[in-house]
OpenMM code with the backbone's topology and positions (N, CA, C; nanometers):
from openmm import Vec3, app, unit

residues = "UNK UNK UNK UNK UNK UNK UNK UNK UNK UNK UNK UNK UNK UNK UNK UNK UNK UNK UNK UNK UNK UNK UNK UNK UNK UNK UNK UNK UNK UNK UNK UNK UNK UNK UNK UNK UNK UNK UNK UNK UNK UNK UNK UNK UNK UNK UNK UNK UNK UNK UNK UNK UNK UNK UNK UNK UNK UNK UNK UNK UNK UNK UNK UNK UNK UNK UNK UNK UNK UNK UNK UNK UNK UNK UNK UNK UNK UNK UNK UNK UNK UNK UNK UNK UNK UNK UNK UNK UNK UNK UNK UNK UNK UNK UNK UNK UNK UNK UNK UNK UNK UNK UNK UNK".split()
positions = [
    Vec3(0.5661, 1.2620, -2.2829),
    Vec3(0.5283, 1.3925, -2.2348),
    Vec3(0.5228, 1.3898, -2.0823),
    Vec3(0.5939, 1.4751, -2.0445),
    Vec3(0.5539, 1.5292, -1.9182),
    Vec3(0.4564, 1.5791, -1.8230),
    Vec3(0.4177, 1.5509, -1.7336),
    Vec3(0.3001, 1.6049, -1.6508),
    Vec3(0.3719, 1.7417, -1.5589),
    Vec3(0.3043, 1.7856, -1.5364),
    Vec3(0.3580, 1.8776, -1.3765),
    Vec3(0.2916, 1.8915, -1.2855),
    Vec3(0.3328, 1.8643, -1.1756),
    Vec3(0.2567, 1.8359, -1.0481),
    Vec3(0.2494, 1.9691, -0.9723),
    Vec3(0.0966, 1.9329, -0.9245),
    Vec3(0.0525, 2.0393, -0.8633),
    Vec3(0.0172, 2.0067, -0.7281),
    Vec3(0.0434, 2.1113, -0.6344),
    Vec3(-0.0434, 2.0337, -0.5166),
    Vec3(-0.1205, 2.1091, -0.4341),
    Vec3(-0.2614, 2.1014, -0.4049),
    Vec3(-0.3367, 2.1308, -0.3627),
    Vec3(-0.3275, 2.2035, -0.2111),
    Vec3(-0.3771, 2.3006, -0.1640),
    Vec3(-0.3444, 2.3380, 0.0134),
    Vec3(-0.4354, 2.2232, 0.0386),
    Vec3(-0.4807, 2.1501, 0.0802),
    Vec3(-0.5650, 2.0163, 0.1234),
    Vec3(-0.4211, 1.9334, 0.1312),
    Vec3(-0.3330, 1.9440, 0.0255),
    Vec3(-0.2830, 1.7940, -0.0111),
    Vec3(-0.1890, 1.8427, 0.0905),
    Vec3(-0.1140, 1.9521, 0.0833),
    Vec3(0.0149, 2.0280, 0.1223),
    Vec3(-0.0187, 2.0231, 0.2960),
    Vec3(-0.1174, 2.0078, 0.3502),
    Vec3(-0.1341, 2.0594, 0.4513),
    Vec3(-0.1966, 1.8771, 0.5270),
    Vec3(-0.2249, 1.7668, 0.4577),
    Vec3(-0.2149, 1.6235, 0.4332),
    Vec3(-0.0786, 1.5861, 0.4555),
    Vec3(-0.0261, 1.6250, 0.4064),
    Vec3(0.1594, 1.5769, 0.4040),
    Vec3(0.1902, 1.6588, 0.5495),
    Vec3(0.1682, 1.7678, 0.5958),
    Vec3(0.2376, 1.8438, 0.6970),
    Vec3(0.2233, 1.7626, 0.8039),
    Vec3(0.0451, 1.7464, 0.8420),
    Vec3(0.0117, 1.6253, 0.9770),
    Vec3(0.0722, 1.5400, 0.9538),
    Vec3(0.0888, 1.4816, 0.7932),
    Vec3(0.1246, 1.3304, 0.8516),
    Vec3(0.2734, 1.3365, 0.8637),
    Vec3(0.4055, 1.4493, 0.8369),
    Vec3(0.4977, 1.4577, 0.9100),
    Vec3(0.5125, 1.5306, 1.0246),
    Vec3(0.4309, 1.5350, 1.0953),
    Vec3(0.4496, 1.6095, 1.2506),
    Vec3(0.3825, 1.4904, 1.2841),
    Vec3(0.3212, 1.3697, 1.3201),
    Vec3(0.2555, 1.2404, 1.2916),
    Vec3(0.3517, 1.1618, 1.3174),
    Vec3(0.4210, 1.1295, 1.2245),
    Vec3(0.5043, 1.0369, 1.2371),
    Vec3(0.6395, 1.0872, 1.3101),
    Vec3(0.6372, 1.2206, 1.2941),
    Vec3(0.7642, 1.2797, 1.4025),
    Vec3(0.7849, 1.2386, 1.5247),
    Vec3(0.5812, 1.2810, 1.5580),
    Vec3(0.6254, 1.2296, 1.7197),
    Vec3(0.6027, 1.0836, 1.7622),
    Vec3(0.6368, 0.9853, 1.6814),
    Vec3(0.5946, 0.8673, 1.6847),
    Vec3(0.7649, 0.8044, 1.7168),
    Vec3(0.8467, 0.8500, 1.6425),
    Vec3(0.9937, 0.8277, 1.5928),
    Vec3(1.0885, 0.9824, 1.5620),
    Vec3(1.1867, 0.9964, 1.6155),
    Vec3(1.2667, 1.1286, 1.5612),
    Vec3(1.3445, 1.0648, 1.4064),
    Vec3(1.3106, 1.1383, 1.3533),
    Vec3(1.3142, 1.1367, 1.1491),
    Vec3(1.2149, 1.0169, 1.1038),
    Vec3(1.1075, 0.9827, 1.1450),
    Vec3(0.9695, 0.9731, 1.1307),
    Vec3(0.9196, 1.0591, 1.0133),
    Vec3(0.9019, 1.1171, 1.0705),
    Vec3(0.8231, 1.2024, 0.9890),
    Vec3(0.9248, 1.2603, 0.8565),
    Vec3(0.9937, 1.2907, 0.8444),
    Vec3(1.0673, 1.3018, 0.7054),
    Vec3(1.1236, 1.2229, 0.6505),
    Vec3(1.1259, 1.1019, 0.6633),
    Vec3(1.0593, 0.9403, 0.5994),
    Vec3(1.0319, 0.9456, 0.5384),
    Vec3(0.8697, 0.9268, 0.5990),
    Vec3(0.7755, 0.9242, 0.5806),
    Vec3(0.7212, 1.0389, 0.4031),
    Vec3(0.7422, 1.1428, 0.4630),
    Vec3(0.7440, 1.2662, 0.3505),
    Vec3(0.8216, 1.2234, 0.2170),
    Vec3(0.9057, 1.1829, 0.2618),
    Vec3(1.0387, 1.1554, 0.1581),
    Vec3(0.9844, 1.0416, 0.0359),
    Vec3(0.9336, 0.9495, 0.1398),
    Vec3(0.8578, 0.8547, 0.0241),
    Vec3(0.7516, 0.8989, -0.0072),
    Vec3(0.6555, 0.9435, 0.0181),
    Vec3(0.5590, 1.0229, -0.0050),
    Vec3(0.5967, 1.0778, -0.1776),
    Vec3(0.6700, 1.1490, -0.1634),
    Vec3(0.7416, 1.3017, -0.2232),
    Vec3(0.7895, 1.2162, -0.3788),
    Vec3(0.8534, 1.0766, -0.3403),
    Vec3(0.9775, 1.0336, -0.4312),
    Vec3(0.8219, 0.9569, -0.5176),
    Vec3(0.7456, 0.9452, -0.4767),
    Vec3(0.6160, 0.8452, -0.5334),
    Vec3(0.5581, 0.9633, -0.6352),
    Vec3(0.5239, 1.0537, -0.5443),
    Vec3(0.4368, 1.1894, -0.6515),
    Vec3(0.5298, 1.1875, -0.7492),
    Vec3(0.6879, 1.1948, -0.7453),
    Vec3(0.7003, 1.3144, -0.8155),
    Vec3(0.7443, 1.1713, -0.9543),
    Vec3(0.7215, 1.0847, -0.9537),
    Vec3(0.7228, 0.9504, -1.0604),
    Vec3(0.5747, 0.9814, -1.1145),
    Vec3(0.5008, 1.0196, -1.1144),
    Vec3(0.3599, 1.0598, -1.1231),
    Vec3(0.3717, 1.1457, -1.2792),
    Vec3(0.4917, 1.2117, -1.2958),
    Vec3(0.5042, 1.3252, -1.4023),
    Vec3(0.5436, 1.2620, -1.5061),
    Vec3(0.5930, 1.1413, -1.5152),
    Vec3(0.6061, 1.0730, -1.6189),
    Vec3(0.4819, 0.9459, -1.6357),
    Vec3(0.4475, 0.9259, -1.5304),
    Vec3(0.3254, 0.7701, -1.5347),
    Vec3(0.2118, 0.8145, -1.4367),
    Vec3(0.1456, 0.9460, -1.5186),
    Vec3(0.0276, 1.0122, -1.4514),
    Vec3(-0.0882, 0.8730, -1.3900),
    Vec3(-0.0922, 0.8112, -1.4987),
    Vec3(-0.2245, 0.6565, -1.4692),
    Vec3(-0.1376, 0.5440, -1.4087),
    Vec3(-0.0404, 0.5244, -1.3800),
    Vec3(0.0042, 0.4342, -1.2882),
    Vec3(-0.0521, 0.4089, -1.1834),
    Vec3(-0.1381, 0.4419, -1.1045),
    Vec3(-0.2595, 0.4225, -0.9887),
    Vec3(-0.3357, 0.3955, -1.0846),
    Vec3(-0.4665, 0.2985, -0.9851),
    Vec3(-0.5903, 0.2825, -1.0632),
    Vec3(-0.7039, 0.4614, -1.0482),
    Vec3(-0.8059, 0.4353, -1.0762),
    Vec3(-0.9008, 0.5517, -1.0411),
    Vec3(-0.9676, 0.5013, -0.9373),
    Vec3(-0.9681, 0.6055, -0.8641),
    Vec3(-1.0541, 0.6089, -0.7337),
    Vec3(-1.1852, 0.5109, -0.7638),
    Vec3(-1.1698, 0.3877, -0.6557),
    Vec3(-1.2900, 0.3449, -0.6671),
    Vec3(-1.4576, 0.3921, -0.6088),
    Vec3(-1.4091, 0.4948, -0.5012),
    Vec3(-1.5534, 0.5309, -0.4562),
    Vec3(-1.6138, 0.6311, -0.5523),
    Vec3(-1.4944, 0.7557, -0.6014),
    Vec3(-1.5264, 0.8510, -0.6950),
    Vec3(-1.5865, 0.8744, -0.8371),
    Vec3(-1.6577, 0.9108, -0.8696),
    Vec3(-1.7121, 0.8562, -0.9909),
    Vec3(-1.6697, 0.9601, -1.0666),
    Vec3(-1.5750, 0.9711, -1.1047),
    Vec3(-1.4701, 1.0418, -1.1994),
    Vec3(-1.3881, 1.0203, -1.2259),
    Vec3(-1.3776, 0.8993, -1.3675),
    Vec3(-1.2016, 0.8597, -1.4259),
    Vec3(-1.0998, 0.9472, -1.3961),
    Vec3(-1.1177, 1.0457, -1.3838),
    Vec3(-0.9818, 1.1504, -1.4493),
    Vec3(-0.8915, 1.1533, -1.2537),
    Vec3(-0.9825, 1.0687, -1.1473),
    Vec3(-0.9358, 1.1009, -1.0224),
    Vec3(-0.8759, 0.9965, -0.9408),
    Vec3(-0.7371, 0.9801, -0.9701),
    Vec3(-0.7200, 0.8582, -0.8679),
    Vec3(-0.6516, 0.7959, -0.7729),
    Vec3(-0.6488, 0.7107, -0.6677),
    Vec3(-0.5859, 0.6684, -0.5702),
    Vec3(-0.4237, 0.5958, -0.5978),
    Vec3(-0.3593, 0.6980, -0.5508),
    Vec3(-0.1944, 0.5995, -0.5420),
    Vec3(-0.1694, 0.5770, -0.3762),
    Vec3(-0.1708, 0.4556, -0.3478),
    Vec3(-0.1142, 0.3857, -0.2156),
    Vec3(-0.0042, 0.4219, -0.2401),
    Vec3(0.1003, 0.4496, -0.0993),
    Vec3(0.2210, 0.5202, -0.0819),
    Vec3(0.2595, 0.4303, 0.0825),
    Vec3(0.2867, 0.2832, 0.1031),
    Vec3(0.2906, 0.2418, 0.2536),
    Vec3(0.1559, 0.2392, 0.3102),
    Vec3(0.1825, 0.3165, 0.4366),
    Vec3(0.0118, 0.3098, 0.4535),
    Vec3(-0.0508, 0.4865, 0.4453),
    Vec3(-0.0290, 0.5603, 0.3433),
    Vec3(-0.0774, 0.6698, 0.2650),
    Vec3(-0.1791, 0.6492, 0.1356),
    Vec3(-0.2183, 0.7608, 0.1453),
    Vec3(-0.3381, 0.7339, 0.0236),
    Vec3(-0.3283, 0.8496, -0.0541),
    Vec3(-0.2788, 0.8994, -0.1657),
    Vec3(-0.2193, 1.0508, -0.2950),
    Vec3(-0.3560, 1.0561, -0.3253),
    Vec3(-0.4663, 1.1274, -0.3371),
    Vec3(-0.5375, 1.1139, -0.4203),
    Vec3(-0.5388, 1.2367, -0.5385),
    Vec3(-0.5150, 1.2104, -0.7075),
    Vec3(-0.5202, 1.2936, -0.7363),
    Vec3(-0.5776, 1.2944, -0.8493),
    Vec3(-0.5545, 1.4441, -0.9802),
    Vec3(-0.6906, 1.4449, -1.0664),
    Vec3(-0.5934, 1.4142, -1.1837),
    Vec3(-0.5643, 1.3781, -1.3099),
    Vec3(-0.5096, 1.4019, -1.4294),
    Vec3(-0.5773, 1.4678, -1.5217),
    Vec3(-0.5157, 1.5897, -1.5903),
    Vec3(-0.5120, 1.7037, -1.6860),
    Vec3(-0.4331, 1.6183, -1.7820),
    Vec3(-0.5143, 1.6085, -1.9317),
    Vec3(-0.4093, 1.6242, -2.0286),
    Vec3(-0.3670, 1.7440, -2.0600),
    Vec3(-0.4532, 1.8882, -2.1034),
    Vec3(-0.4431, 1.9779, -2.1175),
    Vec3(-0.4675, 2.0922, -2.0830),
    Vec3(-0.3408, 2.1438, -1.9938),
    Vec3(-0.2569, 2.1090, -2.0294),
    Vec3(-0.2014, 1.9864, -1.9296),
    Vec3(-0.0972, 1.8988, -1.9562),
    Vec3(-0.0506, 1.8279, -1.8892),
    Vec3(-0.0460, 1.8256, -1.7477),
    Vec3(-0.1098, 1.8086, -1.6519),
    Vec3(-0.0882, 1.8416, -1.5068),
    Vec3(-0.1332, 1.7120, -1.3865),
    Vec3(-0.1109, 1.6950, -1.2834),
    Vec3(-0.1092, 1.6442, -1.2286),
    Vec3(-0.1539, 1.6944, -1.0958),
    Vec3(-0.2745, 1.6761, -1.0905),
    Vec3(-0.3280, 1.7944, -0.9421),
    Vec3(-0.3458, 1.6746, -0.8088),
    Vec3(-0.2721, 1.7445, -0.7518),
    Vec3(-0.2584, 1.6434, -0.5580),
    Vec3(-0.3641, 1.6740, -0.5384),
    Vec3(-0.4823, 1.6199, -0.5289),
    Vec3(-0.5881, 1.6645, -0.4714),
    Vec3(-0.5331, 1.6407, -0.2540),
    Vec3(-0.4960, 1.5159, -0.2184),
    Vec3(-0.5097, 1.5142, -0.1039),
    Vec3(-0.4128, 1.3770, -0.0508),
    Vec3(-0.3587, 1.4206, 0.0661),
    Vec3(-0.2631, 1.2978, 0.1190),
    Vec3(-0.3165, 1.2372, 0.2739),
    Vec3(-0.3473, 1.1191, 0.2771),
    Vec3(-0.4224, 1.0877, 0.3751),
    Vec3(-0.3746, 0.9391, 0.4339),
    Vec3(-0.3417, 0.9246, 0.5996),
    Vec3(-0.3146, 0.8130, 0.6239),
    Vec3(-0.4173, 0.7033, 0.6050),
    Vec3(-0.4325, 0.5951, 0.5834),
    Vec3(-0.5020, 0.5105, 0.5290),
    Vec3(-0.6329, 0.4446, 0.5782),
    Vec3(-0.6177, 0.5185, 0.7701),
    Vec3(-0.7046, 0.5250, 0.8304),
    Vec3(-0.8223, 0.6131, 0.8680),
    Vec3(-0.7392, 0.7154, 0.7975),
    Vec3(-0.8689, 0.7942, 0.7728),
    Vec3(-0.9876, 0.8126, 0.7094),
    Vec3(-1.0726, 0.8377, 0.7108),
    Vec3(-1.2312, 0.8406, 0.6575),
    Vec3(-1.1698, 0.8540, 0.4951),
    Vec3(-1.2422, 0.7713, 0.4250),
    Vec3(-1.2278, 0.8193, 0.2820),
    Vec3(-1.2763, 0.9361, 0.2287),
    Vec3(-1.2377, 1.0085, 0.0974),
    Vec3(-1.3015, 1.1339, 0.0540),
    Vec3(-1.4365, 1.0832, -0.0150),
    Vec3(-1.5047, 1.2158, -0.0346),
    Vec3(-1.6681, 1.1804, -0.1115),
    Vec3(-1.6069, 1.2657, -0.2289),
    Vec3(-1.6823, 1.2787, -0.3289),
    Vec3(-1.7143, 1.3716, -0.4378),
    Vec3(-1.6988, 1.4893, -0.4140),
    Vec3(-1.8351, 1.4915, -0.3022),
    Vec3(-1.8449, 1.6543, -0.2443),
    Vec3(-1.6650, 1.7345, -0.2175),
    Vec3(-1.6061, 1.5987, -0.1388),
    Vec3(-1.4833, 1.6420, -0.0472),
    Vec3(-1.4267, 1.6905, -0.1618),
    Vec3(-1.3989, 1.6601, -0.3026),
    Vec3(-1.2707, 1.6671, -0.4280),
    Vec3(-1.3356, 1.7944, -0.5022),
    Vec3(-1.4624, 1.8177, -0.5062),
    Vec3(-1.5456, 1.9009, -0.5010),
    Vec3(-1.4930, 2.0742, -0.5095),
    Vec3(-1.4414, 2.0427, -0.3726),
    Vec3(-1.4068, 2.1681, -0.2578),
    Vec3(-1.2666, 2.2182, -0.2802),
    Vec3(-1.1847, 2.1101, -0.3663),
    Vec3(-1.0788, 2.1005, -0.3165),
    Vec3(-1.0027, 2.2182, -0.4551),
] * unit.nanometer
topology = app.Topology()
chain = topology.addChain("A")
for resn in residues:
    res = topology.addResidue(resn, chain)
    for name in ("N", "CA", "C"):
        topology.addAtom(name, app.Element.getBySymbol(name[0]), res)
């Protein structure tokens, strides 16, 4: 069975910095960057639990896929089948809380 991926304005807007980010770091940087990003999620629709679950979060259903040095964090729906981006974050950034997935 299939999942379908969803993605969050948090996550969508996670991916945008970190390709204007890596843009101005390198010219095609940043759509790289996205590209692997993108090619990782979208393997997600067939192997939703292939990441472990978020270890700070205390909610199985939410979890961390490393992507380089990126961090997917997202929720799994069986029903119906879905796959929600909660958020895309370089690896240096502050981790999310509860509250943060919360909001999202």
């Amino acid at each position: 069975m299939s999942h379908e991926i969803v993605w969050s304005d948090n996550a969508k807007r996670g991916l945008r910095i970190s390709q204007s980010d890596y843009e101005d770091l390198r010219a095609g940087g940043g759509r790289k960057t996205v590209a692997a990003i993108l090619r990782s999620v979208a393997q997600l629709a067939q192997f939703p639990r292939r990441a472990p679950v978020h270890p700070r979060l205390e909610d199985p259903s939410i979890r961390r896929l490393v992507i380089k040095s990126h961090i997917v964090v997202y929720r799994v729906w069986d029903d119906p089948p879905t796959v929600q981006i909660l958020a895309v974050r370089h690896g240096r950034q502050l981790g999310l809380s509860i509250e943060d997935v919360e909001q999202i």
